[in-house]
N, CA, C and O atoms as a printed pandas DataFrame, in Angstrom:
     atom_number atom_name residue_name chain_id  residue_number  x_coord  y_coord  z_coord
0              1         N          UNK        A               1  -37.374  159.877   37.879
1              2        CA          UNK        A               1  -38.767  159.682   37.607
2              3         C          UNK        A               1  -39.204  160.742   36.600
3              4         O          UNK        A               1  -38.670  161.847   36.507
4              5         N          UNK        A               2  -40.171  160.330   35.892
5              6        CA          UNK        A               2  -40.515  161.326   34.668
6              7         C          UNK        A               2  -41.874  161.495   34.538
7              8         O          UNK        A               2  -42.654  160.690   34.029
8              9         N          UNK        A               3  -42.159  162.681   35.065
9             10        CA          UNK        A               3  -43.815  163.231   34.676
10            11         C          UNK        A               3  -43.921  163.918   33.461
11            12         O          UNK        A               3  -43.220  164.851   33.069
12            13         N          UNK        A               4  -45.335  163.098   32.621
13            14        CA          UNK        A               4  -45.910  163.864   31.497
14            15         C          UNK        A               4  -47.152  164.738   32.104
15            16         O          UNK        A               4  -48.006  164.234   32.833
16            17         N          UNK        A               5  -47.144  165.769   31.808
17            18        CA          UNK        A               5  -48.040  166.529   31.663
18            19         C          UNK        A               5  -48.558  167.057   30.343
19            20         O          UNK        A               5  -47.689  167.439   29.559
20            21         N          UNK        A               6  -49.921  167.153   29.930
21            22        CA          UNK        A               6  -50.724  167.937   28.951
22            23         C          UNK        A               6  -51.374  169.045   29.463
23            24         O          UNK        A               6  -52.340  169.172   30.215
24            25         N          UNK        A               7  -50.269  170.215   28.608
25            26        CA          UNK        A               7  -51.146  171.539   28.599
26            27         C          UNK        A               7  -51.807  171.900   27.810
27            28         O          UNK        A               7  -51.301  171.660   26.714
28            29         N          UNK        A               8  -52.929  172.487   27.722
29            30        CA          UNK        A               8  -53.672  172.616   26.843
30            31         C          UNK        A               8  -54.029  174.842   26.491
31            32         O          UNK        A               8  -54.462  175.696   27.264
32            33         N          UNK        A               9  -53.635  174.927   25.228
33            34        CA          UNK        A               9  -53.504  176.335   25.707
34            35         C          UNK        A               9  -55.257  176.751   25.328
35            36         O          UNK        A               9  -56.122  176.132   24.708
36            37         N          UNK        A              10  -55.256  177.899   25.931
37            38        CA          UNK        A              10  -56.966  178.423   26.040
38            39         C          UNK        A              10  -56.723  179.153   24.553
39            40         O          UNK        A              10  -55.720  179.202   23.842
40            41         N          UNK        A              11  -58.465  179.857   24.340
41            42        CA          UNK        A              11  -58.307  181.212   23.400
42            43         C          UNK        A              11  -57.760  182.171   23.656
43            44         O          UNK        A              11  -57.860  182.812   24.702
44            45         N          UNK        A              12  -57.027  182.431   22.630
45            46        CA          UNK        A              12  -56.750  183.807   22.187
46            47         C          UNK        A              12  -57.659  185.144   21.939
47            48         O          UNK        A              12  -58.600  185.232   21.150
48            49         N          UNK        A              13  -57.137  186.188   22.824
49            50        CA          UNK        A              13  -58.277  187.446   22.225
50            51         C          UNK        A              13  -57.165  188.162   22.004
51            52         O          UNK        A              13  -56.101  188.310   22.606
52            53         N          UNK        A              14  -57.816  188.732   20.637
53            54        CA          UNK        A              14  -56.751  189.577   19.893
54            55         C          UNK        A              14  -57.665  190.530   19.026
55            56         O          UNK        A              14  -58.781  190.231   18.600
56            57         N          UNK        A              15  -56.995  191.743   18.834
57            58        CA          UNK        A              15  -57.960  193.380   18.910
58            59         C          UNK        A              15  -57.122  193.260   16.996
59            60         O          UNK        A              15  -56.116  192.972   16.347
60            61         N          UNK        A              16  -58.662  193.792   16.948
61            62        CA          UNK        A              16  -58.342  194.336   15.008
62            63         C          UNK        A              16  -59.202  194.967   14.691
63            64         O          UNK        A              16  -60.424  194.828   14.752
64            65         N          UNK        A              17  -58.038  196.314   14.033
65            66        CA          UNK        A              17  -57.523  197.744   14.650
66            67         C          UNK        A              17  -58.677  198.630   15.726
67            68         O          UNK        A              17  -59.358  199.643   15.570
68            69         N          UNK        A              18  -58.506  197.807   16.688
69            70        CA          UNK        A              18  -58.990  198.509   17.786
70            71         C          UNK        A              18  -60.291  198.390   18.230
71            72         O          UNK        A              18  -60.739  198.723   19.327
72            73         N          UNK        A              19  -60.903  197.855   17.227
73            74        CA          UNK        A              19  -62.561  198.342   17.594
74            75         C          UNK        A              19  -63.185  196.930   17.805
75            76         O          UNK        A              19  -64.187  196.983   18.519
76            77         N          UNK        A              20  -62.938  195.988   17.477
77            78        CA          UNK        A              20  -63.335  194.785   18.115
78            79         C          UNK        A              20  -62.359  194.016   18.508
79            80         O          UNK        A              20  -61.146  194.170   18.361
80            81         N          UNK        A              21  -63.098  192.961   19.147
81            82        CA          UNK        A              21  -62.631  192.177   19.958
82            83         C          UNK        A              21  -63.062  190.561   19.312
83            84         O          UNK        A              21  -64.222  190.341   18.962
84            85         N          UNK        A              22  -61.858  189.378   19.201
85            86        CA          UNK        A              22  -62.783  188.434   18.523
86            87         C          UNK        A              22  -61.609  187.298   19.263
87            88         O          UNK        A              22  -60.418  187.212   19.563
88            89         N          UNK        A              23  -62.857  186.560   19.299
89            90        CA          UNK        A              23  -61.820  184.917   19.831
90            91         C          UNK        A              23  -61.469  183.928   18.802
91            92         O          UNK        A              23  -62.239  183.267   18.105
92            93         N          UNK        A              24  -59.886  183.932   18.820
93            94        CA          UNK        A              24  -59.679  182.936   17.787
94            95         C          UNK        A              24  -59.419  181.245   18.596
95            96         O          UNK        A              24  -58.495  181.037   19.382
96            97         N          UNK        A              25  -60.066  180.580   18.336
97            98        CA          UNK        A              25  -59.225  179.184   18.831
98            99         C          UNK        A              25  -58.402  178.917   18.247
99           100         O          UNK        A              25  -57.999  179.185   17.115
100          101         N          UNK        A              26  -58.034  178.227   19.196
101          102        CA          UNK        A              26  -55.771  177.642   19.186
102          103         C          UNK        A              26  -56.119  176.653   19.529
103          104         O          UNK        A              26  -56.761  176.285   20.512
104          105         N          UNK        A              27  -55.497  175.932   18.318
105          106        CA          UNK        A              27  -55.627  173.831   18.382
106          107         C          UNK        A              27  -54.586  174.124   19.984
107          108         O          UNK        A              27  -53.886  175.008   20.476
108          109         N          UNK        A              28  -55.007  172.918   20.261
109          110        CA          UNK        A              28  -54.591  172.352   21.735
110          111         C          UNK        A              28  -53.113  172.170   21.505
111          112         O          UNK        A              28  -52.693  171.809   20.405
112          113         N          UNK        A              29  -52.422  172.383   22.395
113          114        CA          UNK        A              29  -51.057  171.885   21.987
114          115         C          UNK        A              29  -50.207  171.338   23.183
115          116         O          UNK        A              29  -50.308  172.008   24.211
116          117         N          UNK        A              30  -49.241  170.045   23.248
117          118        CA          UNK        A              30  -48.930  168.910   24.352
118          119         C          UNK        A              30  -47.890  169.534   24.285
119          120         O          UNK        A              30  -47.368  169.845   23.214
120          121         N          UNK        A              31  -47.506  169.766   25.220
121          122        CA          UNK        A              31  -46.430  170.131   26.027
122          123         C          UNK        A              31  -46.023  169.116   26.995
123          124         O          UNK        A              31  -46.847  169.034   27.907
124          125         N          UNK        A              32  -44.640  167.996   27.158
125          126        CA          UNK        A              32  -44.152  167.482   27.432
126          127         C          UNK        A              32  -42.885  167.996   28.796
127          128         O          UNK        A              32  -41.807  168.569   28.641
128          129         N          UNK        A              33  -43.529  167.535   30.040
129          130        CA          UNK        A              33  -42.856  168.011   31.050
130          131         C          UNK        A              33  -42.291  167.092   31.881
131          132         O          UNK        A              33  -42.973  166.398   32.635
132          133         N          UNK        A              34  -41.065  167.025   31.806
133          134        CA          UNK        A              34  -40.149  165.850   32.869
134          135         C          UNK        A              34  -39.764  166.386   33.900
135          136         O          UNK        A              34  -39.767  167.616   33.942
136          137         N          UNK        A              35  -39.523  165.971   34.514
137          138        CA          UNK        A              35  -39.335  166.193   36.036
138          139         C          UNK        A              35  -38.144  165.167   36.208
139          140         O          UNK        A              35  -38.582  164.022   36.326
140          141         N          UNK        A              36  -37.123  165.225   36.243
141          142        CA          UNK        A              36  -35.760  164.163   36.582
142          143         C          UNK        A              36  -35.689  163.922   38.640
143          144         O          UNK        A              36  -35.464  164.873   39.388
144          145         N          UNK        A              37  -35.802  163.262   38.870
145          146        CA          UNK        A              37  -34.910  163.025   40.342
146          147         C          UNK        A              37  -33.820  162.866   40.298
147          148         O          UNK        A              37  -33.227  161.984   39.676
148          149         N          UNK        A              38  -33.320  163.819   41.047
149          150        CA          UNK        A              38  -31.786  164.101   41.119
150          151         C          UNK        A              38  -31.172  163.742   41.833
151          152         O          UNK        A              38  -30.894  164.509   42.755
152          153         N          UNK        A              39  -30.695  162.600   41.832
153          154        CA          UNK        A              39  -29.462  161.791   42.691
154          155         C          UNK        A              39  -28.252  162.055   42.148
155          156         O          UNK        A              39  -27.516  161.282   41.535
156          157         N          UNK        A              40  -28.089  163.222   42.416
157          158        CA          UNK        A              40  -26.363  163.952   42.475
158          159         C          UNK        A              40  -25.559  163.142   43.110
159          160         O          UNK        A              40  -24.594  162.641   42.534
160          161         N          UNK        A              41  -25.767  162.966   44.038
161          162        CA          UNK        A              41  -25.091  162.126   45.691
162          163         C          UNK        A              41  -23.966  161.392   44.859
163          164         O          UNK        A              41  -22.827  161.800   44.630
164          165         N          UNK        A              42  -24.595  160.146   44.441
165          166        CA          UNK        A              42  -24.061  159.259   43.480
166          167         C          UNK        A              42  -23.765  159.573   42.250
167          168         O          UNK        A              42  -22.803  158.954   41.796
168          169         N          UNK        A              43  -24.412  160.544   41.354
169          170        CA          UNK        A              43  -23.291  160.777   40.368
170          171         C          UNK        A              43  -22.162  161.775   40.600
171          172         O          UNK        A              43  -21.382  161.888   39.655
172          173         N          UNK        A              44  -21.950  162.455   41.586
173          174        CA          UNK        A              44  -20.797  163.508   41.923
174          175         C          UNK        A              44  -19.630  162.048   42.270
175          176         O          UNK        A              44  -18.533  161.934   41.723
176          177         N          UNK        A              45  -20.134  161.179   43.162
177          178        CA          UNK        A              45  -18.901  159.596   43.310
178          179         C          UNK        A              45  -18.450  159.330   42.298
179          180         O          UNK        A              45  -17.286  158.982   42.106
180          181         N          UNK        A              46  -19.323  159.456   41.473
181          182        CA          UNK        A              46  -19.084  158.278   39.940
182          183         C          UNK        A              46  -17.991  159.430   39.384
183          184         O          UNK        A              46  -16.811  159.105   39.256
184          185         N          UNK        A              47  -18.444  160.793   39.061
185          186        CA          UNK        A              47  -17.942  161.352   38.020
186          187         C          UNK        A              47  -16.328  161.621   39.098
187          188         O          UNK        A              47  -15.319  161.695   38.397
188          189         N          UNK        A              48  -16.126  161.729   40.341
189          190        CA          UNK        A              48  -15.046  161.632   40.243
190          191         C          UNK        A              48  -13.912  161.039   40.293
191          192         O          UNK        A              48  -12.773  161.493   40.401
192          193         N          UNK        A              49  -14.497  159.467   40.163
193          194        CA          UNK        A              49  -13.979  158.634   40.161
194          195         C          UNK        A              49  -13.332  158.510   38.580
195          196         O          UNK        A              49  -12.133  158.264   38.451
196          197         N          UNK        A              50  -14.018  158.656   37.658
197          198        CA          UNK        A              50  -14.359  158.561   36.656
198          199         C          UNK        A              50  -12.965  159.552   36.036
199          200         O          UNK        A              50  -12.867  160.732   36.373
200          201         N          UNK        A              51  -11.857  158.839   35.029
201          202        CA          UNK        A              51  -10.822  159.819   34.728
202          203         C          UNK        A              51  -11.117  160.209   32.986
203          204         O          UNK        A              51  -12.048  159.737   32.333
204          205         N          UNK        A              52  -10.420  160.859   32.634
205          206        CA          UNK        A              52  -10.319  161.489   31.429
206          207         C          UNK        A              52  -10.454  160.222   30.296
207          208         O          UNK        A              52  -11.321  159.982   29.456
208          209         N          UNK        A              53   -9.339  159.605   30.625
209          210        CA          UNK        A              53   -9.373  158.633   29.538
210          211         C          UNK        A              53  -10.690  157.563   29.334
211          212         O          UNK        A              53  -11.261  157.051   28.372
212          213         N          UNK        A              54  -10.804  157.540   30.560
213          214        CA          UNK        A              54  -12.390  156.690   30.867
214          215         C          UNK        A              54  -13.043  157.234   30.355
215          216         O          UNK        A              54  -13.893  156.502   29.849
216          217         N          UNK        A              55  -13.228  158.554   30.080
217          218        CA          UNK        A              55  -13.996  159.125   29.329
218          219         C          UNK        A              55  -14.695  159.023   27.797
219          220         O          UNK        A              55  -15.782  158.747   27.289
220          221         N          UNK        A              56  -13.270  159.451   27.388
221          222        CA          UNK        A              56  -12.868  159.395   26.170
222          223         C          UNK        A              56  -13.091  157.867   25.689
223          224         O          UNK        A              56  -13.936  157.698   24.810
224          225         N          UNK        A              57  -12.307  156.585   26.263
225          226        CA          UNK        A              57  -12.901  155.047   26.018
226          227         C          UNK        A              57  -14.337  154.422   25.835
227          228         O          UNK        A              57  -14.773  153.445   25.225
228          229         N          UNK        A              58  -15.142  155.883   27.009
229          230        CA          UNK        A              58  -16.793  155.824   26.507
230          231         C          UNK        A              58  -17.331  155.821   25.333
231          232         O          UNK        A              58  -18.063  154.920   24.923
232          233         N          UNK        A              59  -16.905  157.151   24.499
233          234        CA          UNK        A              59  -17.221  156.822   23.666
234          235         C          UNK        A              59  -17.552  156.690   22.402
235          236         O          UNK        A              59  -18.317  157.206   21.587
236          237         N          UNK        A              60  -16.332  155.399   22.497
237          238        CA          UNK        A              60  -16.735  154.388   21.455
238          239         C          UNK        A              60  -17.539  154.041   20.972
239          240         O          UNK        A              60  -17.841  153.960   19.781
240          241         N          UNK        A              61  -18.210  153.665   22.266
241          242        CA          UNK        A              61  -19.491  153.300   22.001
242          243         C          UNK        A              61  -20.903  153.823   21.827
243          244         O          UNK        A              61  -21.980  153.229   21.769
244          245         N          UNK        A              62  -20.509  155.422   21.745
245          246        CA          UNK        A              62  -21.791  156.386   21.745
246          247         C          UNK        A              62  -21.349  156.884   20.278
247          248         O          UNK        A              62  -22.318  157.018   19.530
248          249         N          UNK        A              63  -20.067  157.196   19.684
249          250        CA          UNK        A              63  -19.620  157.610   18.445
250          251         C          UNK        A              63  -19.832  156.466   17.279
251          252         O          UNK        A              63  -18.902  155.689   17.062
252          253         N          UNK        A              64  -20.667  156.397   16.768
253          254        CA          UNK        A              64  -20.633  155.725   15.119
254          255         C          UNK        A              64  -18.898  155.379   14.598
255          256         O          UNK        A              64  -17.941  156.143   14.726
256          257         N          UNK        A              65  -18.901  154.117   14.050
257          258        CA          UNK        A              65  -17.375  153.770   13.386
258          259         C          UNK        A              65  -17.123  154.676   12.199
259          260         O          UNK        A              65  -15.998  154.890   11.749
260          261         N          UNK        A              66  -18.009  155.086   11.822
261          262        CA          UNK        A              66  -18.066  156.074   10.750
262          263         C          UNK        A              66  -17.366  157.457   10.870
263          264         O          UNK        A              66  -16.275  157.768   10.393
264          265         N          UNK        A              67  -18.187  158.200   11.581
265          266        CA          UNK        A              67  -17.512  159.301   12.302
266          267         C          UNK        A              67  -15.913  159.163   13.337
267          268         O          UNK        A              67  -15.421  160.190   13.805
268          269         N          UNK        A              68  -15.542  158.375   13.471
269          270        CA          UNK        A              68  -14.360  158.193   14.367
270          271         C          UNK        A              68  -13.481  158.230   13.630
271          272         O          UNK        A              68  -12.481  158.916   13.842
272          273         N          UNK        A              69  -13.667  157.405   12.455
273          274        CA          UNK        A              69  -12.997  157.144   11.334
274          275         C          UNK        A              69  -12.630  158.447   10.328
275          276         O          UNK        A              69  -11.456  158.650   10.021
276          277         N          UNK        A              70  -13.822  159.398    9.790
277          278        CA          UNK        A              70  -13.848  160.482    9.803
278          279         C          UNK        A              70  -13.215  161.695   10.555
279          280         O          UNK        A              70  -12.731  162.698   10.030
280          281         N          UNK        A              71  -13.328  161.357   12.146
281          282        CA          UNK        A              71  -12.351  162.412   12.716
282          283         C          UNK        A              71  -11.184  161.818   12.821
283          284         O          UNK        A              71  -10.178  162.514   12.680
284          285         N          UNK        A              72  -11.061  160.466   13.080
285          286        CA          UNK        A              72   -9.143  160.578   12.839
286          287         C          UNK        A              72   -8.835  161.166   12.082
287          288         O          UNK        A              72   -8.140  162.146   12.350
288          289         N          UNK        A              73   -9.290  160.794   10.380
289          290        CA          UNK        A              73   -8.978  161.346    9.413
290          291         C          UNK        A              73   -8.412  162.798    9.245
291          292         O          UNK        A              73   -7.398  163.158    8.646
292          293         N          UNK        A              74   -9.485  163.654   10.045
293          294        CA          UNK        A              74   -9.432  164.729   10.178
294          295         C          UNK        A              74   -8.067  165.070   11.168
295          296         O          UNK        A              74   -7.110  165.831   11.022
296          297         N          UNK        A              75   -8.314  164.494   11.819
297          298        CA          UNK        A              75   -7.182  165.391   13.105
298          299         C          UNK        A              75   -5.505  164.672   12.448
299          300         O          UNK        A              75   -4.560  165.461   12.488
300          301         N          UNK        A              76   -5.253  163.385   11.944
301          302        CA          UNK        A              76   -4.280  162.936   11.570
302          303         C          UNK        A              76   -3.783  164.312   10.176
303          304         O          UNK        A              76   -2.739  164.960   10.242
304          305         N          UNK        A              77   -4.195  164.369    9.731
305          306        CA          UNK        A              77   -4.575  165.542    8.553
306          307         C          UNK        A              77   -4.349  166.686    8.767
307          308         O          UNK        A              77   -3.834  167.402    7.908
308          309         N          UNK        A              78   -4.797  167.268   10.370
309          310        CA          UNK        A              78   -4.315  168.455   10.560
310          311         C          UNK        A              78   -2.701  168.414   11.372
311          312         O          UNK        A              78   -1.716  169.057   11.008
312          313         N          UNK        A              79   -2.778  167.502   12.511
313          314        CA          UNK        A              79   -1.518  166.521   12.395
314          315         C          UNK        A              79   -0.180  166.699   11.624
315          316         O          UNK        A              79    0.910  167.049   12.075
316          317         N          UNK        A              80   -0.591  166.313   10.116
317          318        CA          UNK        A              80    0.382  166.428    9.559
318          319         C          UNK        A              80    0.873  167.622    9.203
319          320         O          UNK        A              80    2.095  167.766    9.186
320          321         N          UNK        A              81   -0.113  168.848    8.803
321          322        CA          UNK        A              81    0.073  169.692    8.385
322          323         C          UNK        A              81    0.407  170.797    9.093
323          324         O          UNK        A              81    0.686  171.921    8.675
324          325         N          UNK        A              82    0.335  170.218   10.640
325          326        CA          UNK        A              82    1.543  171.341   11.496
326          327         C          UNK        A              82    2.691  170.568   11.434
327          328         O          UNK        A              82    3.557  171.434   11.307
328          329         N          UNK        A              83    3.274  169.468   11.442
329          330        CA          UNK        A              83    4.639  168.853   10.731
330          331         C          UNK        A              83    5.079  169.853    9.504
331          332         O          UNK        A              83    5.908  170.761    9.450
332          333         N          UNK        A              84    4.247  169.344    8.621
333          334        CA          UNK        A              84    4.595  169.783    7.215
334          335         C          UNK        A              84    4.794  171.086    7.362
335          336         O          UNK        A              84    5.865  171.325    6.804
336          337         N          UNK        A              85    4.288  172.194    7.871
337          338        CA          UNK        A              85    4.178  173.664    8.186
338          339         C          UNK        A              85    5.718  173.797    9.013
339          340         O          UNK        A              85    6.780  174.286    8.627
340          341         N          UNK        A              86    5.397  173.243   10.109
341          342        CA          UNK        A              86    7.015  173.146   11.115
342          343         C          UNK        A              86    7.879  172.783   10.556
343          344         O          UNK        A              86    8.879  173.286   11.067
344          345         N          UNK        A              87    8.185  172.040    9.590
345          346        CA          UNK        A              87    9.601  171.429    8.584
346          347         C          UNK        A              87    9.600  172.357    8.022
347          348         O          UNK        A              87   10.701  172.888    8.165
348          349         N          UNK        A              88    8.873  173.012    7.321
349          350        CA          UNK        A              88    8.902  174.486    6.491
350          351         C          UNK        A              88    9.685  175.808    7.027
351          352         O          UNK        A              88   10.516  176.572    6.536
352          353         N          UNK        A              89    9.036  175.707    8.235
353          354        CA          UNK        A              89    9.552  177.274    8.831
354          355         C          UNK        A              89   10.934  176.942    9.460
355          356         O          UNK        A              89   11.921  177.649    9.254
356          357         N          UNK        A              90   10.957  175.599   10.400
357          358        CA          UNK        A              90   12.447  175.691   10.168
358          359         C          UNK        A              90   13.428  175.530    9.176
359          360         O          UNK        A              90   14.517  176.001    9.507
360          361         N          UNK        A              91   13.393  175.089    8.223
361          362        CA          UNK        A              91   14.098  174.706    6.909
362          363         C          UNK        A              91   14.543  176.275    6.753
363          364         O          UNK        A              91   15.699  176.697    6.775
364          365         N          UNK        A              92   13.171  177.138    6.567
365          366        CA          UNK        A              92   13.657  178.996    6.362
366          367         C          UNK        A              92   13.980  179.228    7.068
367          368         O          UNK        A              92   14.944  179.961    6.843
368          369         N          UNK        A              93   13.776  179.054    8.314
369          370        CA          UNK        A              93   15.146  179.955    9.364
370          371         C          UNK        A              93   16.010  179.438    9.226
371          372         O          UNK        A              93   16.896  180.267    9.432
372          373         N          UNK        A              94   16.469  178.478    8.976
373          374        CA          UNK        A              94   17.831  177.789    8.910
374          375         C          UNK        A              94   18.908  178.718    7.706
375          376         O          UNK        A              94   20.048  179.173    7.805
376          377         N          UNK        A              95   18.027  178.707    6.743
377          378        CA          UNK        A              95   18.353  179.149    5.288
378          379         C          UNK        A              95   18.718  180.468    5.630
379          380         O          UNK        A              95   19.861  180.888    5.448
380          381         N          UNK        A              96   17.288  181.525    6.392
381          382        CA          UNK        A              96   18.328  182.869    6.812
382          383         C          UNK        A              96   19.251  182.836    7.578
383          384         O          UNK        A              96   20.091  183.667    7.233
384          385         N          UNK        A              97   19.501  182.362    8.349
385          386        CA          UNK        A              97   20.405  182.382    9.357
386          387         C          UNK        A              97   21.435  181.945    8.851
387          388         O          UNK        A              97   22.355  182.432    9.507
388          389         N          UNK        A              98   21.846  181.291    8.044
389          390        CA          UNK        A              98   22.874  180.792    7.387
390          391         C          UNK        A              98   23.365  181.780    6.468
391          392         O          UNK        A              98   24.570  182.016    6.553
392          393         N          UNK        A              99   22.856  182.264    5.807
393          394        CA          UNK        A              99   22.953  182.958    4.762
394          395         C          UNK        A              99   23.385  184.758    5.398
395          396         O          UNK        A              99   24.107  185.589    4.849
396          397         N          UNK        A             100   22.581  184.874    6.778
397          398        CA          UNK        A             100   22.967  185.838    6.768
398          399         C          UNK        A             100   24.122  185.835    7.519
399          400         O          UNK        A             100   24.950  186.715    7.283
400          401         N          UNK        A             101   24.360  184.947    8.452
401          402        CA          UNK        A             101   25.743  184.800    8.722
402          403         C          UNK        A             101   27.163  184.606    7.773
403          404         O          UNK        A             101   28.290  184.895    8.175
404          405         N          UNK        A             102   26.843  184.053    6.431
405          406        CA          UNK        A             102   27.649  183.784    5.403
406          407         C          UNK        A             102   27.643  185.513    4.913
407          408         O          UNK        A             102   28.777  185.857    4.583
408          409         N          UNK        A             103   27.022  186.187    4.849
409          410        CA          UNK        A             103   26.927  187.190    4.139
410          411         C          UNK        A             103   27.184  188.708    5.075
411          412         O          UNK        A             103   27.792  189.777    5.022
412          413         N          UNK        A             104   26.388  188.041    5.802
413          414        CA          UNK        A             104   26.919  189.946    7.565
414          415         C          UNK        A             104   28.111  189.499    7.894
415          416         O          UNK        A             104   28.932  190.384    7.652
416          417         N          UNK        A             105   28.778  188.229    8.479
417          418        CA          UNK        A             105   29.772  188.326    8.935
418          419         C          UNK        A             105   30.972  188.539    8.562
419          420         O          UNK        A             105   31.725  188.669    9.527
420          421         N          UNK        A             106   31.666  188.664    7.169
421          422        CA          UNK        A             106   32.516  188.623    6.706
422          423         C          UNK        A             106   31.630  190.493    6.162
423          424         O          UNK        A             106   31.551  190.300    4.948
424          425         N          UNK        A             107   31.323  191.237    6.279
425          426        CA          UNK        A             107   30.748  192.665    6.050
426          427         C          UNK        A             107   31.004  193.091    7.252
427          428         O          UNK        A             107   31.481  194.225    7.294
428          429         N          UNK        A             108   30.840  192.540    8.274
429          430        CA          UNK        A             108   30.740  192.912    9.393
430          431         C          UNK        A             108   32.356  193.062    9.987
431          432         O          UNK        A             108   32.781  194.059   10.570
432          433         N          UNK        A             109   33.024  191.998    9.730
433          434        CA          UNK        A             109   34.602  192.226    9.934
434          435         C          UNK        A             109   35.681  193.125    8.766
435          436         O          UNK        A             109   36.855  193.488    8.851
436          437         N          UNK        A             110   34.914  193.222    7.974
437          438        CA          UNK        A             110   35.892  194.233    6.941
438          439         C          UNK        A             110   35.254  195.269    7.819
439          440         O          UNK        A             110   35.899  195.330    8.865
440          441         N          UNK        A             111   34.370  196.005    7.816
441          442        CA          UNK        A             111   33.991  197.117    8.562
442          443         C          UNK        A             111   35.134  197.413    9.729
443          444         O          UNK        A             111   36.034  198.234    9.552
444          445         N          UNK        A             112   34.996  196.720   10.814
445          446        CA          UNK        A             112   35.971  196.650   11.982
446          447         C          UNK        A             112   37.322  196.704   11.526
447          448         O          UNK        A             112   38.051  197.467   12.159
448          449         N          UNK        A             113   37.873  196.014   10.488
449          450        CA          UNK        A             113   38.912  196.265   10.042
450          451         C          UNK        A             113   38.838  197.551    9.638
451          452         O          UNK        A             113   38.596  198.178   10.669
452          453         N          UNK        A             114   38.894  198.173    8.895
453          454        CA          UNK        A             114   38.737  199.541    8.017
454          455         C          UNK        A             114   38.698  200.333    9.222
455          456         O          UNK        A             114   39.697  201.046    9.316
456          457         N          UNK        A             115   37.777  200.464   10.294
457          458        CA          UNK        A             115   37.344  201.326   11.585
458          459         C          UNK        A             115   39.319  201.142   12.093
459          460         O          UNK        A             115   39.902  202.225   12.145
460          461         N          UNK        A             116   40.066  200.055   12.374
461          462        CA          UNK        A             116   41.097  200.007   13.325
462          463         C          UNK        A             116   42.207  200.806   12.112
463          464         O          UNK        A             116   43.085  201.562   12.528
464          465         N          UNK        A             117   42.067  200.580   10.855
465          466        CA          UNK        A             117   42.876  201.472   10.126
466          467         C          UNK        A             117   42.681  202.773    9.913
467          468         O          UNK        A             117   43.678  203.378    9.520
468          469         N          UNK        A             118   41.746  203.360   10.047
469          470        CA          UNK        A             118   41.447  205.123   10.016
470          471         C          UNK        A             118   41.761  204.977   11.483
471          472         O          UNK        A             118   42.927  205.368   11.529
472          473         N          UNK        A             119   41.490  204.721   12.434
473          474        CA          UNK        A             119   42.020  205.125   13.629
474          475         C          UNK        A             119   43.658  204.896   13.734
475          476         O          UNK        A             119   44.384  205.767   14.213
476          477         N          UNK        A             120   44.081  203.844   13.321
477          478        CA          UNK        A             120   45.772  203.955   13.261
478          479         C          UNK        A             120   46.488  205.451   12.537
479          480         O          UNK        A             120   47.279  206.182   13.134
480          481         N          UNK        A             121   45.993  205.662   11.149
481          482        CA          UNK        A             121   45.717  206.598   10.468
482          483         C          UNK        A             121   46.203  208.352   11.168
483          484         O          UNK        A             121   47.025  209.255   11.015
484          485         N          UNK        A             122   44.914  207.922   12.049
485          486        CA          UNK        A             122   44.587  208.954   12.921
486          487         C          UNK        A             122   45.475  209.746   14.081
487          488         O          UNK        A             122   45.701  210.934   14.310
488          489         N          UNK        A             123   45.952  208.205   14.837
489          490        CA          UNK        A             123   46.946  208.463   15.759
490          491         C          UNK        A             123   48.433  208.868   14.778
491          492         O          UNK        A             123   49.004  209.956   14.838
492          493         N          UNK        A             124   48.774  207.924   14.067
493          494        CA          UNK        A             124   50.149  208.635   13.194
494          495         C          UNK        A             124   49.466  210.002   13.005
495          496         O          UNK        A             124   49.952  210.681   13.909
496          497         N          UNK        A             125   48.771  210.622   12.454
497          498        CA          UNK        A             125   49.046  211.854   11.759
498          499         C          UNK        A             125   48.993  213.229   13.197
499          500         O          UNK        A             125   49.034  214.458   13.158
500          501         N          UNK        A             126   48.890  212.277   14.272
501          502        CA          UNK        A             126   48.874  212.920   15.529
502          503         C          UNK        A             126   50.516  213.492   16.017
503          504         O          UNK        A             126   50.673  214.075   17.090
């Protein structure tokens, strides 16, 4: 149920600088007051009956074809561009990892080699 009410505001008294006192009128002004009845009861049933997607299927019909159309746009768009971003970054890790395995590991075993020959080295001159 919905109550209108009209408030109507009174005069204003307002001091300038100090020594008088003067009434200004203030046009009337409507102030619009609703009052809702709240039958929770039944919408707490509804809403939990009520699932996500049901939700979302709402609306359709509250969203303009315009705007829907517009945010697919949008989200397909951003969409792609964590694809496009994700093909990217793995493509470069792939590339280091490859590369540094092509390049440390064969550095990495001459090292170990060289280390078992100064130690052979070592023991002969023992």
């Amino acid at each position: 149920m919905v109550e209108i009410a009209e408030v109507v505001d009174e005069t204003k008294v307002l001091e300038d600088d100090g020594d008088e006192e003067f009434e200004d009128e203030v046009d009337s002004q409507t102030v619009v007051k609703k009052s809702i009845v709240d039958d929770s009861d039944d919408d707490d049933e509804f809403l939990e009956e009520e699932s996500i997607l049901e939700r979302l299927t709402a609306l359709v019909d509250i969203v303009p074809p315009t705007v829907r159309v517009k945010l697919s746009n949008v989200v397909s768009d951003g969409f792609n561009a964590g694809l496009t971003v994700a093909k990217f970054l793995g493509n470069g890790a792939w590339i280091v990892a490859t590369s540094t395995l092509l390049v440390a590991l064969p550095v990495l075993m001459e090292t170990e080699r060289e280390t078992v020959i100064i130690q052979q080295e070592l023991q002969t001159k023992q």
